[in-house]
C-alpha positions as CSV (number, residue, x, y, z in Angstrom):
1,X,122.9,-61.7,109.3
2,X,125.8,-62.5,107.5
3,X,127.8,-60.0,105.7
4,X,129.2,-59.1,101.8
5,X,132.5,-58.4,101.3
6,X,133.4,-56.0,98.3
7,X,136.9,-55.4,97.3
8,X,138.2,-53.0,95.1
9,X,141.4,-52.1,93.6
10,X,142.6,-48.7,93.2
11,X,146.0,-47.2,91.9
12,X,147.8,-44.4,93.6
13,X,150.4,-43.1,91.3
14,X,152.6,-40.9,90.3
15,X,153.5,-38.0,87.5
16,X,155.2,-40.2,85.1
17,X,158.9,-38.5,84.2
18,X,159.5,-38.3,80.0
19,X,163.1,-39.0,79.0
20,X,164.5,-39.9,76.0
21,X,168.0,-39.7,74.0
22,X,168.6,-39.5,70.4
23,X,172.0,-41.0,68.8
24,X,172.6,-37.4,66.8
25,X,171.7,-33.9,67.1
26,X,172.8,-32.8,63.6
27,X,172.3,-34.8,60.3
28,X,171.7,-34.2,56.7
29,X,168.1,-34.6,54.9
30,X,166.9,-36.9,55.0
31,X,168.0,-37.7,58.8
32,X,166.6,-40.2,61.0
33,X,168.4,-40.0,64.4
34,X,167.7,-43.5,66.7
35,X,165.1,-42.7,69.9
36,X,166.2,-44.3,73.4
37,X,163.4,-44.4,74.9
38,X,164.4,-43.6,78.8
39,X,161.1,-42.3,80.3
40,X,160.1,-43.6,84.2
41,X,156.4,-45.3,84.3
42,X,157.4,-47.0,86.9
43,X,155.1,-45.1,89.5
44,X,152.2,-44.9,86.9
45,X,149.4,-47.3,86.5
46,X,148.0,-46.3,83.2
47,X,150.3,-44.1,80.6
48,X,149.0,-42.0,77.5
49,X,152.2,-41.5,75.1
50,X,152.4,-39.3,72.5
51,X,155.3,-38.2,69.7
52,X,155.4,-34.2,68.7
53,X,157.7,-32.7,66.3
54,X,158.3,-28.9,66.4
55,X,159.5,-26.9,63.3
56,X,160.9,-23.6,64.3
57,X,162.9,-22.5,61.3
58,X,165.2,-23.4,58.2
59,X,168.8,-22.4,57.8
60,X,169.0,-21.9,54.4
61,X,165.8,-22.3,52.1
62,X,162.4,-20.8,54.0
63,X,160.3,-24.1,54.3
64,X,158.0,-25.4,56.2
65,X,159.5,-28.3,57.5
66,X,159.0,-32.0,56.5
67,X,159.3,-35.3,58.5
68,X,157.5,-38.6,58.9
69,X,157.0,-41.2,61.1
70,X,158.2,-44.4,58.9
71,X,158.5,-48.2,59.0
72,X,154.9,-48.3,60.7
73,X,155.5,-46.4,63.8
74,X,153.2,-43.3,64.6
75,X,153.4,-40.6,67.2
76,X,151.5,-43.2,69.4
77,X,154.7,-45.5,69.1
78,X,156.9,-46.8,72.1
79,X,159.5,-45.9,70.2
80,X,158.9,-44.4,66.6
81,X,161.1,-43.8,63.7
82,X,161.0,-40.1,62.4
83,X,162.9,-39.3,59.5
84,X,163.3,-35.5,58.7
85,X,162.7,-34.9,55.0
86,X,164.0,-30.7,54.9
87,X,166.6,-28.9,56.5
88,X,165.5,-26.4,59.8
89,X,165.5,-26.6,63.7
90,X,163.3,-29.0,65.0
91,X,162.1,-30.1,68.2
92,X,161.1,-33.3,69.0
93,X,158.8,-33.8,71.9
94,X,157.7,-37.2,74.2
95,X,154.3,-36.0,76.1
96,X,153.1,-38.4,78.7
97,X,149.6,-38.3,80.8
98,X,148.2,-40.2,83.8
99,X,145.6,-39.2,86.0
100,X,148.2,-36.9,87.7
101,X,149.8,-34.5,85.4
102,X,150.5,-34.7,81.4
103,X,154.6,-33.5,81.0
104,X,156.8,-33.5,78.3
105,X,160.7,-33.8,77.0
106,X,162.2,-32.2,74.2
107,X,164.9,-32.7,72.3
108,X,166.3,-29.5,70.0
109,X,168.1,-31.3,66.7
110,X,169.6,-29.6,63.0
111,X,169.1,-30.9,60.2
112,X,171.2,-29.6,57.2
113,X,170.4,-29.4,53.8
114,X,172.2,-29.8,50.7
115,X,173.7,-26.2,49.4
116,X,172.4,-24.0,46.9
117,X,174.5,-23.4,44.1
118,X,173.5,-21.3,41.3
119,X,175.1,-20.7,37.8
120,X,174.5,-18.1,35.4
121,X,173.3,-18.7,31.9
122,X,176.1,-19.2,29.1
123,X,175.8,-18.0,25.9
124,X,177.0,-20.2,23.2
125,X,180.4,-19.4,21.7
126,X,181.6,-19.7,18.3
127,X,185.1,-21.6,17.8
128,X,187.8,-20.1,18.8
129,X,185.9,-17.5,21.4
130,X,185.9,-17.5,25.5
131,X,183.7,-17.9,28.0
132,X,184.4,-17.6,31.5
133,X,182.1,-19.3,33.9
134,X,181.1,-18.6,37.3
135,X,178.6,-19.9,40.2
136,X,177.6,-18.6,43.6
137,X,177.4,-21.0,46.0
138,X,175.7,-21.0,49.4
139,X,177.1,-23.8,51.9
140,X,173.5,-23.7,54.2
141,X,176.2,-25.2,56.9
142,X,178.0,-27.2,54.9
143,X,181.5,-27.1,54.6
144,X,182.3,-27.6,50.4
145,X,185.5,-29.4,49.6
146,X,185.3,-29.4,46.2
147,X,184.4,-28.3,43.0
148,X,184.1,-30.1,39.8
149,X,183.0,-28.6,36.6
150,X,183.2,-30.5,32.9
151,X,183.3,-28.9,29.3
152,X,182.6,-31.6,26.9
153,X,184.1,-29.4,23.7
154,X,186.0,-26.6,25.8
155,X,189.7,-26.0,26.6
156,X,190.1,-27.4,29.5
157,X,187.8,-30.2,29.1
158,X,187.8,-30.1,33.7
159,X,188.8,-28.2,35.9
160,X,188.4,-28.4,40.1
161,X,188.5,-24.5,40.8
162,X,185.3,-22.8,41.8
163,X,186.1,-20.2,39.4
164,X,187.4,-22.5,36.0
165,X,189.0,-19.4,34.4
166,X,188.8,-18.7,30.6
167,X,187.3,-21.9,28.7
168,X,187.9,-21.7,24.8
């Protein structure tokens, strides 16, 4: 009798190893650091990707965190474009899955946000009188070099000290 062959391909592989660099760790919001995408698939027949970002905390202004993917990448994306709306700690996180294992990278970054300044309310004078301004200032991790403030009627009309001193 003669005889059927069958044949039947099967993949032995590996746990795939997640790597990945970013160009910065720290930025401003909004911040968008570049992904190199570094992982080793090499070893894996079939790969499930997927993009996580972590919010852990705020450095200056409780939030909850705000970021995006953008310019039509998603968290399924080879390499995606996340841009970080608010300041805080985040983590970002590559996850990949074959039959073998699911692991994951992270990648800690700081985003900064824009300091808080606040100025007290300033009665109006009449001519001739003094008012002496003020503002509290909190950096949130920023360094400030400067100050500017402007008096459209006062004496002097600018001035670059935190504190302006006596405006008439």
């Amino acid at each position: 009798c003669p005889y059927d062959t069958k044949t039947k391909t099967i993949c032995v592989e590996e746990p795939p190893i997640p790597k990945f660099e970013l160009d910065k760790l720290v930025g401003c919001a909004p911040f968008t650091p570049l992904i190199s995408e570094l992982s080793d698939i090499s070893k894996s027949c079939k790969i499930f990707r997927k993009w996580e970002v972590i919010y852990t905390s705020a450095h200056c202004v409780p939030n909850s965190g705000s970021y995006e993917f953008i310019d039509g990448t998603s968290n399924k994306s080879l390499i995606p474009k996340i841009k970080f709306n608010s300041s805080g700690n985040y983590t970002i996180r590559l996850k990949l899955a074959n039959t073998c294992d699911t692991v994951w990278y992270d990648q800690q970054i700081k985003v900064i946000g824009l300091p808080i300044v606040s100025i007290p309310s300033i009665d109006s004078i009449c001519k001739n009188g003094t008012v002496n301004p003020t503002v509290s200032v909190n950096p949130c991790e920023n360094t400030i070099t400067g100050y500017s403030w402007t008096f459209n009627t006062g004496i002097p009309a600018t001035s670059t000290n935190q504190t302006p001193g006596a405006i008439t």
